[in-house]
C-alpha positions in Angstrom: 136.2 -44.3 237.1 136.6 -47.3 239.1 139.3 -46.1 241.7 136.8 -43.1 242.0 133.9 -45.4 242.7 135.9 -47.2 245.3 137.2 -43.4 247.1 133.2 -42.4 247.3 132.6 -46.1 249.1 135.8 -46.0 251.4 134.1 -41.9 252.2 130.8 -43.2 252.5 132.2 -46.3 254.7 133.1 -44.2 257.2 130.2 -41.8 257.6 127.8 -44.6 257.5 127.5 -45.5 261.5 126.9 -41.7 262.2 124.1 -42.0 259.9 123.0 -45.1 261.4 123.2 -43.8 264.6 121.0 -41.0 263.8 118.3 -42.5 261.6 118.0 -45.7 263.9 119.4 -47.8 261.2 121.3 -51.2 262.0 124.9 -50.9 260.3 124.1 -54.1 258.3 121.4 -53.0 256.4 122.9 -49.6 255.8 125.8 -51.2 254.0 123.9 -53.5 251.8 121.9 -51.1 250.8 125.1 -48.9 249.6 126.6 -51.8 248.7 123.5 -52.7 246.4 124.0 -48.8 244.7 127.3 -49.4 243.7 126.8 -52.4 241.8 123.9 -50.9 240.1 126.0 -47.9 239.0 128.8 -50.3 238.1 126.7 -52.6 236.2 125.0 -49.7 234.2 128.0 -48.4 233.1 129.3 -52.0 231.8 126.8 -52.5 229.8 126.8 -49.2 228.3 130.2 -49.6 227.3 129.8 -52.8 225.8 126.4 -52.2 224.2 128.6 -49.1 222.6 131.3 -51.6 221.4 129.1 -54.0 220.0 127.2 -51.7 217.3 130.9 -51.3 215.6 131.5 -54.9 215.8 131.2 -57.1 213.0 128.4 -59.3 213.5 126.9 -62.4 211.7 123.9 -61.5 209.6 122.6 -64.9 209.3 122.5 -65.6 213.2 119.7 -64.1 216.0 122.0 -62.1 218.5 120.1 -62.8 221.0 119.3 -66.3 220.9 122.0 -67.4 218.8 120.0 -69.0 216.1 119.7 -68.9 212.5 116.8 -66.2 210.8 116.6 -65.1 207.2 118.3 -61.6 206.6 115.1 -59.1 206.0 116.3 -57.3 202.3 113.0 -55.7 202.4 113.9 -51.9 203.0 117.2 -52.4 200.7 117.1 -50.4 197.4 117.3 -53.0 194.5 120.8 -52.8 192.7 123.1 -53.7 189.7 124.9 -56.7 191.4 127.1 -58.7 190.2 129.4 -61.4 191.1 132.5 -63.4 189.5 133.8 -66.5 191.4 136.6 -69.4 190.6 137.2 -72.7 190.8 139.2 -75.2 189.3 139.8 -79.3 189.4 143.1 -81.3 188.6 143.3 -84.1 187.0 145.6 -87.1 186.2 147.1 -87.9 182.9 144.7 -90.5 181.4 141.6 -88.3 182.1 142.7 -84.6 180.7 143.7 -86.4 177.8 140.8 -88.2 177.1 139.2 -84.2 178.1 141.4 -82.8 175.6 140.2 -85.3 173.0 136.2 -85.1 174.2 137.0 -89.1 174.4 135.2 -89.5 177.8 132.1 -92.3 177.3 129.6 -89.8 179.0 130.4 -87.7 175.9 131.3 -83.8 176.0 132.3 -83.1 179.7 132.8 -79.5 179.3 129.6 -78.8 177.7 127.6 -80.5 180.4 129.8 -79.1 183.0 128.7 -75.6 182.1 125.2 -76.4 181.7 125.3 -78.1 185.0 127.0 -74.7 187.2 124.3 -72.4 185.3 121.5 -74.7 186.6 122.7 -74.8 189.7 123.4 -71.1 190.0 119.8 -70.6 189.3 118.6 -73.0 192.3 120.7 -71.3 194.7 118.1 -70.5 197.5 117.1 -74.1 197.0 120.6 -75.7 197.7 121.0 -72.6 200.5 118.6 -72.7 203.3 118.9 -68.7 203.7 119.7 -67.6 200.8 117.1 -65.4 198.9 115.7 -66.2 195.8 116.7 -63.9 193.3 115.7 -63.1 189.4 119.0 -63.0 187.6 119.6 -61.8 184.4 122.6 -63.1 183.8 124.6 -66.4 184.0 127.9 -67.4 182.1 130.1 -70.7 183.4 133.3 -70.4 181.0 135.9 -73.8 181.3 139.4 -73.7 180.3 141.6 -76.1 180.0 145.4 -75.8 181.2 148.1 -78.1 180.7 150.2 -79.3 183.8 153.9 -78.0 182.9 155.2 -80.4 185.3 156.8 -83.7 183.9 154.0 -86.7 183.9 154.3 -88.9 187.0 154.2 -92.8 187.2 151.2 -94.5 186.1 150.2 -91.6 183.6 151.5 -93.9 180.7 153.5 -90.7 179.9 150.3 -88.1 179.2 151.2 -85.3 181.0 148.1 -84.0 183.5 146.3 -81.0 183.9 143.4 -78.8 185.3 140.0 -77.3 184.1 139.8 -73.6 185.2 136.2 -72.4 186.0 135.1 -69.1 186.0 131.2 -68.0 187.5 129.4 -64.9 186.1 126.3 -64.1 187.8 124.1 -60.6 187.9 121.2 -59.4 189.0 118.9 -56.4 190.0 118.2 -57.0 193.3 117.9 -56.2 197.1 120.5 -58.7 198.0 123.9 -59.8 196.2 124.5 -62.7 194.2 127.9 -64.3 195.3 126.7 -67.6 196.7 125.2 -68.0 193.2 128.4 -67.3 191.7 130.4 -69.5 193.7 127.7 -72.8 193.5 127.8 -72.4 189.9 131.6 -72.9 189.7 131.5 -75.5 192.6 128.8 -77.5 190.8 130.4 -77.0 186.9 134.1 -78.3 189.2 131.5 -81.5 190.8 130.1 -82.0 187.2 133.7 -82.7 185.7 134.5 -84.8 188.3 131.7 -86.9 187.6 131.7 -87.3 183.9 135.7 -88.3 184.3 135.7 -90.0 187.7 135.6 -93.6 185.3 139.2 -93.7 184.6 140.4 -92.1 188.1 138.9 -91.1 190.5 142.2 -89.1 192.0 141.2 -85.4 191.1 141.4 -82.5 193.3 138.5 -79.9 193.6 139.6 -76.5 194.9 140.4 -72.3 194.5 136.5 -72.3 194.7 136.5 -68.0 196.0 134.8 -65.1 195.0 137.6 -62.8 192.6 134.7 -59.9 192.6 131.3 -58.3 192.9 130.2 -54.7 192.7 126.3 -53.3 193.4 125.0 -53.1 196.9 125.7 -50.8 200.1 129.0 -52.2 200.6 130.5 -51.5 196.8 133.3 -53.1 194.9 135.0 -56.0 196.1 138.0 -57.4 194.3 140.1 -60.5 196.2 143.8 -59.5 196.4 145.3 -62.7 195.1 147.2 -62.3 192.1 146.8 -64.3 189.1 149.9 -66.6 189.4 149.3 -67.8 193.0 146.5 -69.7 191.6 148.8 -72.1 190.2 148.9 -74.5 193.6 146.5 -77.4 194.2 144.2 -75.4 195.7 144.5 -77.4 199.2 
């Protein structure tokens, strides 16, 4: 299209100072204002091409695309859903502190216990935490802990108590317009901040992490299910 545009220009070059001649036109002014047509017809078609491109594009919901700053998604044309959404975390700790875990000998009492209290209040305040979240009605909440033993050998300074982690897992549902995932994932971030707190007395070298979204289903987009397996959870999460 472009070596065409610039064939008509080199055709229309040459005819111009006939033209000219004939209308009374200076040569200067004829070829700004052909010059001033091209660009218009290249512009146009630019533009139409890109504005083309950009409705497949991905685009960030949360952001204006014309000026670039922050809105609140409108879910008010969305037909309300099942939703639901399952995310993960877990937090590593040293020797000293998952024993005392194991043996609910921590001084702020039952860690576990408050920990899950703790993610399912904090999955409910969500859109207060969130700046653009929506607030939702759920009708459903679990925070499940586990604890797993490290299989590696204790390391120095343990006093030979062999460490481990506390495995989180976030349940959230709801009938809604707009999907509940960020309330899955801050309660098992908060429930993961909750243990550190209640053990950070005898160590304070714990590692938070593996905080992701394993699933949700409702909505226009479906099922989602993350593809990492099982046993690749097994790192530090860093």
């Amino acid at each position: 299209m472009l070596h065409r545009t610039h064939r008509l220009v080199a055709h229309s070059m040459a005819t111009r100072h006939g033209l000219a001649s004939c209308l009374g036109w200076s040569a200067a002014s004829t070829s700004t204002a052909l010059s001033t047509t091209v660009r218009k017809h290249f512009n146009t078609s630019v533009q139409t091409t890109q504005s083309k491109g950009d409705e497949d594009s991905p685009r960030l919901t949360h952001t204006d695309p014309e000026t670039g700053k922050a809105s609140m998604v409108s879910v008010t044309d969305k037909v309300p859903t099942h939703r639901t959404a399952l995310a993960v975390s877990s937090i590593w700790l040293p020797g000293v502190a998952f024993d005392l875990l194991k043996r609910n000998g921590h001084k702020k009492g039952d860690v576990l216990t408050v920990a899950q209290i703790a993610g399912i209040q904090a999955a409910k305040q969500t859109s207060n935490l969130i700046p653009l979240c929506h607030p939702l009605l759920l009708t459903h909440v679990s925070v499940d802990l586990k604890l797993v033993e490290d299989s590696e050998a204790p390391p120095v300074g343990c006093n030979g108590l062999r460490g481990g982690r506390v495995d989180i897992e976030s349940r959230v549902a709801c009938m809604g317009n707009t999907g509940v995932e960020m309330e899955a994932l801050t309660g098992a971030t908060v429930a993961a901040l909750t243990v550190f707190d209640m053990c950070k007395a005898v160590g304070k070298d714990m590692v938070i992490g593996e905080v992701k979204v394993m699933e949700k289903t409702g909505g226009k987009s479906g099922t989602y299910k993350h593809n990492q397996q099982g046993s690749e959870r097994q790192g530090r999460g860093i």
